[in-house]
Structures are given as C-alpha cells and as structure tokens.
C-alpha positions as CSV (number, residue, x, y, z in Angstrom):
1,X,-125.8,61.5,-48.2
2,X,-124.2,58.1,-50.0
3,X,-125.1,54.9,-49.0
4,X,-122.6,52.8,-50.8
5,X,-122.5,48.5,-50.4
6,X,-119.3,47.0,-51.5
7,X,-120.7,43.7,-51.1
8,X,-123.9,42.1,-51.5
9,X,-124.3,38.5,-50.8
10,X,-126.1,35.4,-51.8
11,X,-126.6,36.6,-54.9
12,X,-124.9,35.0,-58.1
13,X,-121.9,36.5,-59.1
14,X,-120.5,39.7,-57.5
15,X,-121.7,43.1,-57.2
16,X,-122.1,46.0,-54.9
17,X,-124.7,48.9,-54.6
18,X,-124.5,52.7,-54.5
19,X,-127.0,55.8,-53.9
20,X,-126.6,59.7,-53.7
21,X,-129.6,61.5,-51.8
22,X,-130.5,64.6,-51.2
23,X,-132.7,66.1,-48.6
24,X,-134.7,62.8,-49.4
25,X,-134.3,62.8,-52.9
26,X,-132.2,59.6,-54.7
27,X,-130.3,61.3,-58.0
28,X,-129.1,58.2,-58.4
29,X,-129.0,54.4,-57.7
30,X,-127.1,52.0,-59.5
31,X,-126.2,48.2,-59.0
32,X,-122.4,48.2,-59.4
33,X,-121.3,45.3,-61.2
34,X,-118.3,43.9,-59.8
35,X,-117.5,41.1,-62.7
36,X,-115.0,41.4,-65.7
37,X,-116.8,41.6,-69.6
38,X,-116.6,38.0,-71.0
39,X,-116.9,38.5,-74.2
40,X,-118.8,34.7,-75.0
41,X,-120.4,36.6,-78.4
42,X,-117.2,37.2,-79.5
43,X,-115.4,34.0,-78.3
44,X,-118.0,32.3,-80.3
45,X,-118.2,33.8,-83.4
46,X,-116.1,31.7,-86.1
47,X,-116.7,28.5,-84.0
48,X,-118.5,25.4,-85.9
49,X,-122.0,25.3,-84.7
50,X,-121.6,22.2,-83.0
51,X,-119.5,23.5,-80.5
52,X,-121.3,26.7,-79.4
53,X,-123.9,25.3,-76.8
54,X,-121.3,23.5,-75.4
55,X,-119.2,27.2,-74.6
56,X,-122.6,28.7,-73.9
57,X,-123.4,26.6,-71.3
58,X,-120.4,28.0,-69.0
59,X,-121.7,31.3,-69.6
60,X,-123.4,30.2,-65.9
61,X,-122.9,26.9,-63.2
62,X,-126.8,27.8,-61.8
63,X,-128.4,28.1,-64.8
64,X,-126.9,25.7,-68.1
65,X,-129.2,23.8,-69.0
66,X,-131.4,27.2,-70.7
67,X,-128.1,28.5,-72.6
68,X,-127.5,25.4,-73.9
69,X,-131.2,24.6,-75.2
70,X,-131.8,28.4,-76.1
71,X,-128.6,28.1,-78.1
72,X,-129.6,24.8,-79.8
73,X,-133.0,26.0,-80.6
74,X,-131.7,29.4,-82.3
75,X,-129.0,27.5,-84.4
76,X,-131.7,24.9,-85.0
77,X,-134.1,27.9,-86.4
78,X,-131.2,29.4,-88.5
79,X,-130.1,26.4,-90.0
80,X,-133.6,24.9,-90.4
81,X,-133.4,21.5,-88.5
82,X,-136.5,19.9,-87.3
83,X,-136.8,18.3,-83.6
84,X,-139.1,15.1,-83.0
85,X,-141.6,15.0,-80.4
86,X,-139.4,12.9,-77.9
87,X,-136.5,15.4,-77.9
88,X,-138.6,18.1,-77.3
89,X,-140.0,16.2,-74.4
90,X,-136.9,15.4,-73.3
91,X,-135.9,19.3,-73.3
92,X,-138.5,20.3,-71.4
93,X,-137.8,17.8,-68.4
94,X,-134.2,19.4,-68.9
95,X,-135.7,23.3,-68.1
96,X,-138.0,21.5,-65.4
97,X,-135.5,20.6,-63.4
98,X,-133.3,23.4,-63.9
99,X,-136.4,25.7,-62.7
100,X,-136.7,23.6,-59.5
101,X,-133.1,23.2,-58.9
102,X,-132.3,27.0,-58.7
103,X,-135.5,28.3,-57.4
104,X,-135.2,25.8,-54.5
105,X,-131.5,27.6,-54.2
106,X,-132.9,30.9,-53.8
107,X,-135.9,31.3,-52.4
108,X,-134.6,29.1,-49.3
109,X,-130.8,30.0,-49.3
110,X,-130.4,33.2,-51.1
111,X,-133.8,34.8,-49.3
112,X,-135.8,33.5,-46.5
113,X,-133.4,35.0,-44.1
114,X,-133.9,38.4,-45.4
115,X,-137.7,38.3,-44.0
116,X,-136.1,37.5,-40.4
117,X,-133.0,39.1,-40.2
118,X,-131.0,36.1,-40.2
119,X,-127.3,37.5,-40.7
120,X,-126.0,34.0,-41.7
121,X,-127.5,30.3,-42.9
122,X,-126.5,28.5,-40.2
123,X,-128.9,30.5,-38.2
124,X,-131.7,30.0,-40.7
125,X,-130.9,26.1,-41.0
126,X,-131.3,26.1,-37.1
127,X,-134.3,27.8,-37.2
128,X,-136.1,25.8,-40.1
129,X,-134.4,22.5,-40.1
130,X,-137.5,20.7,-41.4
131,X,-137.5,23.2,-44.3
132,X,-134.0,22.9,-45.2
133,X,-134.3,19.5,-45.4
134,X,-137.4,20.2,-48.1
135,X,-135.5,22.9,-50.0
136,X,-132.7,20.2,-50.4
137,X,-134.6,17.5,-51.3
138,X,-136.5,19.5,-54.0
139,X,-133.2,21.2,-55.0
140,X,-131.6,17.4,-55.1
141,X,-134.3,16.4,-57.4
142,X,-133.9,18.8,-60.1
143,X,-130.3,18.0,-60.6
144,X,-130.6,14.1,-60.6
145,X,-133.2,15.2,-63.5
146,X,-130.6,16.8,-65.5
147,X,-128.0,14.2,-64.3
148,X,-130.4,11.7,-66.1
149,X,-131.0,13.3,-69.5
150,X,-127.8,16.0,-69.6
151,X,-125.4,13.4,-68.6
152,X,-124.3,15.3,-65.5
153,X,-126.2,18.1,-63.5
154,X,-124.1,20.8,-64.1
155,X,-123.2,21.7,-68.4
156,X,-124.9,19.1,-69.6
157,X,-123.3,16.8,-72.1
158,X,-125.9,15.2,-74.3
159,X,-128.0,18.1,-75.8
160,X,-126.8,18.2,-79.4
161,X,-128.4,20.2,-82.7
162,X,-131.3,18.1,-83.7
163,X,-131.6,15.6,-81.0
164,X,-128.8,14.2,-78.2
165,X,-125.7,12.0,-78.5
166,X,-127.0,9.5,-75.7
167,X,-130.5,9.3,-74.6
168,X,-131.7,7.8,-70.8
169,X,-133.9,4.3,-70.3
170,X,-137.3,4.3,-70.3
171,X,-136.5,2.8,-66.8
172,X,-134.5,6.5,-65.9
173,X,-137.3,8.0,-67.4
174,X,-139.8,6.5,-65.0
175,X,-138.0,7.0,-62.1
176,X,-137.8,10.4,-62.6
177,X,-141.4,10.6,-62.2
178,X,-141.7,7.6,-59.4
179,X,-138.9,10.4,-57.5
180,X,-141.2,13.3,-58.5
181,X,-144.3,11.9,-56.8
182,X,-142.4,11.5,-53.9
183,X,-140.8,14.7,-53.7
184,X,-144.2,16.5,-54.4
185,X,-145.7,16.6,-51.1
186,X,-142.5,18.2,-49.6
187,X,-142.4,21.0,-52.6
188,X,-146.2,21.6,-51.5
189,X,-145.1,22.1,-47.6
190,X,-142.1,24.5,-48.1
191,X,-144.5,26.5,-51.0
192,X,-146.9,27.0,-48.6
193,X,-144.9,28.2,-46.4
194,X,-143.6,31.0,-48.6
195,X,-147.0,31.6,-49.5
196,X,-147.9,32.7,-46.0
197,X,-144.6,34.9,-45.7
198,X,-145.8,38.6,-45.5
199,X,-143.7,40.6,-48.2
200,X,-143.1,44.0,-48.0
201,X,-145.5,46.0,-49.5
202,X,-144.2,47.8,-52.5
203,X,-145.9,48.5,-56.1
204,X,-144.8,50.2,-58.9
205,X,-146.2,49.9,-62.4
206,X,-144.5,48.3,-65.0
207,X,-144.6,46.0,-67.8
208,X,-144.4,42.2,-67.5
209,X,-142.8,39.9,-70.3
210,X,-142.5,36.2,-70.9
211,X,-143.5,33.3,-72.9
212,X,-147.2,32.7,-72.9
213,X,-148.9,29.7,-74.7
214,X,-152.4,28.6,-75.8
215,X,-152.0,25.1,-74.1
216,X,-149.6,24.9,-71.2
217,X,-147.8,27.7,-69.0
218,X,-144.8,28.1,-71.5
219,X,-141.1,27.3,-70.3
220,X,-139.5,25.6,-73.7
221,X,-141.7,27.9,-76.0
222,X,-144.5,30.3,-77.0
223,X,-145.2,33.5,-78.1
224,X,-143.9,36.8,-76.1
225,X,-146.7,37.8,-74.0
226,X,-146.6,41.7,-72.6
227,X,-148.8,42.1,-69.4
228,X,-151.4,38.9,-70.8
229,X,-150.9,40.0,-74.5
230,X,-149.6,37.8,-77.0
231,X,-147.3,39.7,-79.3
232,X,-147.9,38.6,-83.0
233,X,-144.5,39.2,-84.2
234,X,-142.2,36.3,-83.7
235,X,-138.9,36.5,-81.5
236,X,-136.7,37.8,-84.2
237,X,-139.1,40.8,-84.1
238,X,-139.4,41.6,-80.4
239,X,-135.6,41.0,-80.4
240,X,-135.0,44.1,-82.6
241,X,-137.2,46.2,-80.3
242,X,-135.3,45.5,-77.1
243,X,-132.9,48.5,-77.1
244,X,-129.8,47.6,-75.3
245,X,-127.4,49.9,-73.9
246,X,-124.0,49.8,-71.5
247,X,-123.3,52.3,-68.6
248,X,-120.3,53.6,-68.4
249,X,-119.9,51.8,-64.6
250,X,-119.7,48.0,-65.4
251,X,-119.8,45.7,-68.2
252,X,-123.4,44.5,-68.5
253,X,-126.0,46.0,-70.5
254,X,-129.3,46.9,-69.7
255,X,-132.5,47.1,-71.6
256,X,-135.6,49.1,-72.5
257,X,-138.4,48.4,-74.3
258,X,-140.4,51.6,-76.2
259,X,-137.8,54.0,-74.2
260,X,-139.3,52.3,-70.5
261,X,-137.4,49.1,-68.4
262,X,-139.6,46.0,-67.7
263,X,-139.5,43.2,-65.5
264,X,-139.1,39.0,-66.4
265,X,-139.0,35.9,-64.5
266,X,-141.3,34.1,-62.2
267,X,-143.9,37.0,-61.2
268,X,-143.9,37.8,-64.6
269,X,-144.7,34.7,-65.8
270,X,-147.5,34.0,-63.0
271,X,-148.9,37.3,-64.1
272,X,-149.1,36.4,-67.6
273,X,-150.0,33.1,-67.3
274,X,-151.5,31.8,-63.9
275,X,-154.6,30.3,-66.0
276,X,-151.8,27.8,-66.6
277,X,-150.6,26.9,-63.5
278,X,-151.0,23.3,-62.7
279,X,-154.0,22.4,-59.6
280,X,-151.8,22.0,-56.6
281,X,-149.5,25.5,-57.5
282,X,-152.7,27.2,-58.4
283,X,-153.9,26.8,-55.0
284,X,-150.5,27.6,-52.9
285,X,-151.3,30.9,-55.5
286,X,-155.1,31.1,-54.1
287,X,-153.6,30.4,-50.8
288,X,-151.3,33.5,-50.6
289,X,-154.2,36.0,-51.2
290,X,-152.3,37.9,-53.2
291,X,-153.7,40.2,-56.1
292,X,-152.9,39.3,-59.7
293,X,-151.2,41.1,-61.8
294,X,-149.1,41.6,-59.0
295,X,-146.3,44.8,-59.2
296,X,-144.8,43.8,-56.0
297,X,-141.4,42.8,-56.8
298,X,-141.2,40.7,-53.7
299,X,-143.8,38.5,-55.0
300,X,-141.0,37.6,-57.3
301,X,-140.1,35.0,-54.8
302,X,-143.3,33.6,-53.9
303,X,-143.9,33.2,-57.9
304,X,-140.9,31.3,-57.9
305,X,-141.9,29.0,-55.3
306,X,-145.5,28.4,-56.6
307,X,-143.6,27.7,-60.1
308,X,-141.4,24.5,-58.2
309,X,-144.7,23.1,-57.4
310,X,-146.3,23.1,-60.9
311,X,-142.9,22.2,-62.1
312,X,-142.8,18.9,-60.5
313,X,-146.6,18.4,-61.2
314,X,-145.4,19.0,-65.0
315,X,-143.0,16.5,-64.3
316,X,-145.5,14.0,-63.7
317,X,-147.7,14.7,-66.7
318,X,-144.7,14.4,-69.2
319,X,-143.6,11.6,-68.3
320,X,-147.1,9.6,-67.9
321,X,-147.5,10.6,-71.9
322,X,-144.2,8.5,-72.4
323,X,-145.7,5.1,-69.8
324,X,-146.5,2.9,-72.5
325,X,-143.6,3.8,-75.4
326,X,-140.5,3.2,-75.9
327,X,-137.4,5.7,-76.6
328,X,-136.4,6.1,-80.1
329,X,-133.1,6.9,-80.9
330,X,-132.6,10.0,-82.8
331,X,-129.3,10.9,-84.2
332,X,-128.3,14.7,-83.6
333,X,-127.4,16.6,-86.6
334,X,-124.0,14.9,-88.1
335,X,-120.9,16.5,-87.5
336,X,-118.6,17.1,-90.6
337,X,-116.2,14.5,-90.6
338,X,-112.5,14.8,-89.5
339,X,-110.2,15.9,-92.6
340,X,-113.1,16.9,-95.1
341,X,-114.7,19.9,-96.1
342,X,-117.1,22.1,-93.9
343,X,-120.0,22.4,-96.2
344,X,-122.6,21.9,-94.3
345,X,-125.5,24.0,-96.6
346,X,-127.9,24.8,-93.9
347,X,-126.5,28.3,-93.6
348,X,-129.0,31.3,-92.4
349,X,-130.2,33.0,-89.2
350,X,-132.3,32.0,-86.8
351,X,-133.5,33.4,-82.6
352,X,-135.4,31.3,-80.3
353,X,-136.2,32.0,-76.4
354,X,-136.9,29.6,-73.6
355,X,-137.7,30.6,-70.0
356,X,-134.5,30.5,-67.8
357,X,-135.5,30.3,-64.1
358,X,-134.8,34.1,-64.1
359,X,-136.7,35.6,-66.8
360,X,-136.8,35.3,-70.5
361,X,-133.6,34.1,-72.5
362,X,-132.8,35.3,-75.9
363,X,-130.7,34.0,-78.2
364,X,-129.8,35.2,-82.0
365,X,-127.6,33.4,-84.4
366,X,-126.0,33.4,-88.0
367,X,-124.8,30.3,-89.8
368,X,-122.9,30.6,-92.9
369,X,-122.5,28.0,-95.4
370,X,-119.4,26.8,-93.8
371,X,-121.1,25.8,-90.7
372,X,-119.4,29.2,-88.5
373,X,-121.4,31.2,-86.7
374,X,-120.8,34.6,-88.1
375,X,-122.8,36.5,-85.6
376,X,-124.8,36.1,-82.3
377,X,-126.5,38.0,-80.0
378,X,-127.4,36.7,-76.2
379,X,-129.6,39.1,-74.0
380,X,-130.4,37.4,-70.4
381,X,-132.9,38.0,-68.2
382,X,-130.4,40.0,-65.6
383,X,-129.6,42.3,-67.9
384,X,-133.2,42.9,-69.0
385,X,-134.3,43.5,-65.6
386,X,-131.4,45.6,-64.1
387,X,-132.6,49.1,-65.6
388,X,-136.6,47.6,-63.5
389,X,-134.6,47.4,-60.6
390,X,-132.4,50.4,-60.3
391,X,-135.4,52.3,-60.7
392,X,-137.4,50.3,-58.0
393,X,-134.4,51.2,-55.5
394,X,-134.6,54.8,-56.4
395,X,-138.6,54.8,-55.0
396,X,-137.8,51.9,-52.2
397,X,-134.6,54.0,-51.0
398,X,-137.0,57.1,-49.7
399,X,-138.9,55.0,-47.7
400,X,-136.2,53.9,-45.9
401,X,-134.5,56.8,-45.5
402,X,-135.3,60.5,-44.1
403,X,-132.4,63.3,-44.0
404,X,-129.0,63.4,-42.0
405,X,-130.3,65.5,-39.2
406,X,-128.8,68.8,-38.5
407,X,-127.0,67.5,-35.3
408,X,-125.1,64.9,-37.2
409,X,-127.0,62.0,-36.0
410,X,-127.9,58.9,-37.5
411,X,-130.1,59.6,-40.2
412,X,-133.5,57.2,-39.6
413,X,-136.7,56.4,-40.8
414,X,-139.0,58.0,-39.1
415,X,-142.0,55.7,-39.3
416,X,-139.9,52.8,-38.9
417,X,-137.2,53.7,-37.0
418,X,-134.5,52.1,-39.6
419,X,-130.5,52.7,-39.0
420,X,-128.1,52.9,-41.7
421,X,-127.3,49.2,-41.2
422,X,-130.9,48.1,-41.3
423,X,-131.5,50.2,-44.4
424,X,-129.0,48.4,-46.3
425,X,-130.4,45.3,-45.0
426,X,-133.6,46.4,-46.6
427,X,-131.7,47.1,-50.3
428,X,-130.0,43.9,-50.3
429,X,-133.6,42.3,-50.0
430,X,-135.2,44.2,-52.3
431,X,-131.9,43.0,-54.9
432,X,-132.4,39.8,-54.2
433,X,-136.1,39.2,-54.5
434,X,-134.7,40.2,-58.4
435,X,-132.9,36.8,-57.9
436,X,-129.9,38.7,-60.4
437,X,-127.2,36.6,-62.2
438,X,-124.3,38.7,-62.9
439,X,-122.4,35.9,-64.6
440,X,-125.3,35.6,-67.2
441,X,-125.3,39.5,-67.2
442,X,-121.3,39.8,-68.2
443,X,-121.6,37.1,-70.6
C-alpha cells in the first residue's frame, strides 16, 4: 500500500509526505520537500561582510532575527571583533522575542487543532476564543520586542558586526519589561493549558542536542550539550562531525551524527537543561507530569510552550539589570568607505550557534583580507532533524496502519479503528509536533 500527502498544512513552507508498506512493514517514509534550492551559501560568498546578515535574514519571515545574530556572531568570531555587555543584552531580548513570537504561532495555530480534530482555525478560534486571544497577545509581544531593538519585527534593521546602527531608549527598554509583566500571566494560562493536553504516547530513543550553559538556560550561547553532556570541543569542532548529506528527492539536506539522526529544539533543550528553566515555566513543567528526558516527540510542543513562559520571565530579569543605567552608544564595526580600498585586515574564519526557536543554528564563515566572505556554511535545525523524523514516521506509521484486507476494504487500525483519512490526520500531527521550516531547510 502507498499513503501519499501532497499537501501538508500549517507548517512553514511547503511539503508533502509519502510511505510504501507492506504487509505492515514501512520500506520507506520520506517528507517530500516541495521548495526550490536557494542557493543563499552561494549568493553570499564574494559579498562584503557587512552585507551578509542582512541577505541571511530572508533565508526565513518566522524566524530572522537567529540568522541574522548567528550570522553576526560567526563573522564576528572569524574576524575577531569583540561585543560589549549591552549589545549582547540587547541580542538576547532580540532571540527572546523571536522564541515567543513563533512558538506562540505554532503551538496555538499550527497544532492545537490536531489534538481535536479541528479541520480548520476558525473552528479552533470558536472553540477557544479566550485562548486565542492569549496566543495573540503573547505572539504580539514578541514582535513589538523586536520592533523596538530590530527596527521592525520582521528582518531586522539595526543588528550590525560589533554592535547596532541605532539603539532603543532606556524608556523603550523599560517598557518592554512594564508590557512583559503584563503579558505574563496570560503566557502562564495558555501554558498550562498545553500542559494538561494529553499527547500521544510515542517514545523512541534518540540523542538530544542544544546549547547548555553553567549559568542560565542557553539561547544566545553555550557549549553543545548531547543528552545533559557538555561537549568540550568548541562549535567549529562539533560542526565538522555533523555529516550532512542530500536525497536525491528534494533540495534540503539532512544530517547524522556518528552515522545515527538526532533531534533539536524545545524538548531538546528542556531535556538538557530544565535545571534552568526559570520558577513559573518550571512549574507548568512539574505541572504536566511528564518524565524527563522525555523521547516523546509530541512533547516537542509542550517544551515549546513552557519555553514562552521562562522567556518572558527572562525578559523581566534582563531588563531589571539595565533599571538604573543608561544606554551607551556603541558604534558597529566601520564600513569601508565609499571609493577606497577594501582592506579591512580582520580576515580569518570563525562558527558560532544560537538557539533558533526550532533547534540549534549553525553558522560557519571565512573572511579574507579583503573583507569577502570566501566561504560559508549554514546547517538549520530542520534539516538536522528531518532524517529524526522520517525515521519516527516509519515506527508511528505501523501503529496506524494494519494491511489492505483481502476483500479490498479499507484498510484500518484495528485497535483504533483508524481510516485512511484519519491516519493521515495522524502523520500530519506527528510532522508538525517537529514544528519544520522548509524555507530554513532549502536555504
């Protein structure tokens, strides 16, 4: 039998799915990836370094704000240019609210519905109106956070090499965290309610990556952390162990790590680091009973929406360090000058990773003395955890799924009584508990 989806929606970007089984057995289930190669690597090779996190950042509309700080960071780390404290600070509210805004996005909009079979979201907004009204509140947040430091909420403007080319009041700055305190409460109400969801029940053992640090649960930086283990070889290491490879089918690449696919994003990050969580997320975690480390993919979702809680409590924090000081100004790194040379003499190479709402972002560059990049490498966390969830769907499909019977009726679960249409129902869940970015994925 072939169970083949042309279409699977609210997920970002387009793709479809398809399986071959036989007398129960999947020989094969693969995402279909339904987007055109991009080719940003190559578009930005030969580009002045000042201008690549601006292209970067259109690698995705959900998710810019990572690619253009994970971009900054690597060409800062290749061509050896320090950050101040402030900046960094600065950053990190950037990657807060781009963690609320898009979890917010798909945990409500991209995958409540699946747990109630709600075909469409004007059914689900019906159903839950106080919640959407939550979900948009909290999504509305994040954005006004990057509208504040970025410039605008969608590719930012103001990130530059070395610092930013405007930088927000102290009064913009405090209202950012007079608005989070407010919008707290509401995060807390629609977090709990995801934490008493009941997710399917599905393990499968695999390994867990992300950024782990000492003293905080690390977003902007830290050390790779496998399954609670810090790794003690930098990035540019663990970048040269991540084996990438294409399928013949689409244009993104997936990845393996010692020969075996691994998982990122927000279960792998609770996993890894729930020591870290901030009080009120740690106990919308304690409130959902759930064992950790958890292998349920599904949790995937519930992870994310314990992670918009401690985000806006991080909020908070930050910007109570910052009550009593004023902004400095810090000039970005100087642009050549119009009509002279291009000598810029920080040439050299350089990766960094920040945690992009999804998983893990990795960026490598080379600088050469003339300020071009002459190489780059960009491996997002879609593409690291299709090859995870291609091999989930092969074990989740049987489940679902017993033989075509010999009378040529419809071929149902028997336990669960599950038609063709409600099996595919089931995939499409299980896809976009993975919360997948395909336009990341065919950068």
């Amino acid at each position: 039998m072939k169970i083949k989806i042309d279409h699977i929606a609210k997920i970002e970007g387009h793709a479809g799915f398809s399986a071959d089984i036989v007398n129960g057995k999947v020989y094969k289930a693969r995402m279909q990836v339904l987007e055109g190669a991009r080719l940003l690597e190559g578009i930005l090779r030969s580009r002045q370094y000042y201008e690549v996190s601006h292209i970067t950042a259109r690698i995705c509309g959900v998710c810019p704000v990572v690619h253009t700080l994970t971009s900054l960071k690597a060409l800062e780390k290749a061509m050896d240019v320090g950050v101040s404290e402030q900046t960094i600070l600065l950053r990190k509210l950037l990657m807060l609210g781009q963690i609320i805004n898009s979890h917010a996005l798909h945990i409500f909009f991209f995958s409540l519905s699946d747990f109630f079979d709600i075909d469409n979201d004007i059914k689900l907004i019906q159903k839950y109106p106080d919640k959407t009204k939550q979900a948009i509140s909290v999504r509305d947040f994040g954005n006004e956070i990057i509208n504040i430091i970025g410039g605008r909420s969608i590719h930012p403007l103001t990130p530059e090499v070395g610092g930013f080319t405007k930088l927000p009041s102290l009064e913009k700055i405090q209202k950012i965290g007079e608005m989070a305190k407010k919008i707290l409460p509401e995060a807390i109400k629609l977090a709990s309610f995801f934490a008493k969801l009941e997710y399917p029940q599905f393990e499968r053992k695999t390994d867990f990556i992300s950024l782990s640090s000492n003293g905080e649960y690390a977003i902007y930086d830290g050390n790779i952390s496998i399954n609670g283990k810090i790794q003690k070889s930098g990035i540019p290491v663990f970048m040269e162990k991540i084996k990438e490879f294409q399928v013949s089918e689409d244009a993104v690449k997936r990845t393996v790590i010692n020969e075996k696919p691994y998982m990122v994003g927000a279960i792998a990050r609770i996993n890894n680091n729930a020591d870290k969580l901030n009080p009120k997320a740690n106990k919308i975690l304690v409130e959902a009973k759930i064992y950790l480390p958890s292998r349920n993919p599904f949790h995937n979702i519930l992870g994310q929406a314990v992670e918009i809680v401690h985000c806006l409590e991080e909020v908070v924090n930050l910007i109570k360090k910052y009550k009593n000081k004023t902004i400095e100004i810090i000039k970005p790194l100087p642009r050549p000058p119009l009509g002279k040379g291009r000598e810029v003499e920080r040439s050299g190479s350089g990766a960094a990773a920040i945690e992009a709402p999804r998983g893990t972002l990795f960026y490598f560059y080379e600088v050469g003395d003339d300020g071009l990049i002459k190489n780059c490498n960009i491996i997002t966390p879609t593409a690291q955890n299709l090859a995870r969830l291609e091999e989930d769907l092969k074990i989740w499909l049987p489940r679902l799924h017993t033989p075509k019977r010999s009378d040529g009726g419809q071929a149902q679960l028997q336990k669960q009584g599950l038609n063709e249409n409600e099996i595919k129902n089931k995939i499409k869940m299980l896809i976009r508990a993975y919360d997948p970015c395909l336009t990341c994925a065919t950068h």
